[in-house]
Residue, then its C-alpha position, 0 to 999 in steps of 0.5 A: x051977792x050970789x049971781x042971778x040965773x039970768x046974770x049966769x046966763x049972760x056970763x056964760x055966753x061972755x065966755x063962749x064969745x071970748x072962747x069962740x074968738x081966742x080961737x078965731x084969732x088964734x087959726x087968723x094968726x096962723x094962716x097969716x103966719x103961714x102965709x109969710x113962712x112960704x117962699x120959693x127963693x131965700x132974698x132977705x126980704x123973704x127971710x125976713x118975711x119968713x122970720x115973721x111968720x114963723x113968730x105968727x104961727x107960734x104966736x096961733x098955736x099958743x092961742x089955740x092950746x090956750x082955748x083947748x085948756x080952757x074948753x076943758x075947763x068948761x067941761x067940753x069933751x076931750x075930743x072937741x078939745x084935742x079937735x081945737x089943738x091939733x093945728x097947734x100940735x102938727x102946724x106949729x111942731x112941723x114949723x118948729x121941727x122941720x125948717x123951710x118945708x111946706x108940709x105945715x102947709x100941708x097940715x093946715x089943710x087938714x087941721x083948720x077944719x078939724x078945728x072949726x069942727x072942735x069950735x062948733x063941738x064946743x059950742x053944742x057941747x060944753x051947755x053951760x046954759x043947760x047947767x045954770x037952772x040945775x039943782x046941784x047933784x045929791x049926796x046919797x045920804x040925801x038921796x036916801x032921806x027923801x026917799 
């Protein structure tokens, strides 16, 4: 049974929902992560702690390559994409590459909001609700029989 115009509709803004909070959840998880990462003196505890937060970005930055692959796939431009990774790309890789440093810290000042950016890009510009009512496009040998 083909789906509705209005069931589409429902389906879509479904997924923009989920989207919208896979991304949420991923820069929450992130902050939180980054928070636990900083320390000023290495006690176990703060090791420990640090340990953690470390898993938690990595944990934020899956989530975030996992809503850029999939705003691609809703046909978001490939900017509004790369918008949505970059705190994936330079807060996970220089917590990954550069050990007990603050200049993730520093990336997330600049990458979280590029990411919301990419969020609120994604949300104008991916319109699945202007695609459900189109006609789908025509062949030329179509085009050309109707004259």
């Amino acid at each position: 049974m083909p789906a509705t115009g209005e069931g589409r509709r429902v389906l879509w803004l479904g997924l923009l929902v989920v989207w919208s909070a896979l991304i949420a959840v991923g820069i929450t998880v992130m902050y939180t992560g980054l928070r636990k990462a900083g320390y000023f003196e290495p006690t176990e505890e703060a090791l420990e702690l640090a340990r953690v937060g470390k898993l938690q970005v990595y944990a934020g930055s899956a989530a975030l390559v996992v809503a850029a692959g999939w705003a691609r796939m809703m046909l978001t431009p490939i900017w509004a994409c790369i918008l949505v990774a970059s705190p994936a790309v330079l807060v996970g890789g220089l917590t990954l590459a550069i050990d007990n440093s603050l200049l993730p810290h520093l990336a997330a000042l600049v990458t979280f909001p590029m990411a919301v950016a990419g969020l609120i890009s994604g949300l104008i510009l991916a319109r699945p609700l202007g695609r459900v009512n189109s006609a789908p496009p025509r062949s030329p040998a179509e085009a050309a029989e109707s004259g």
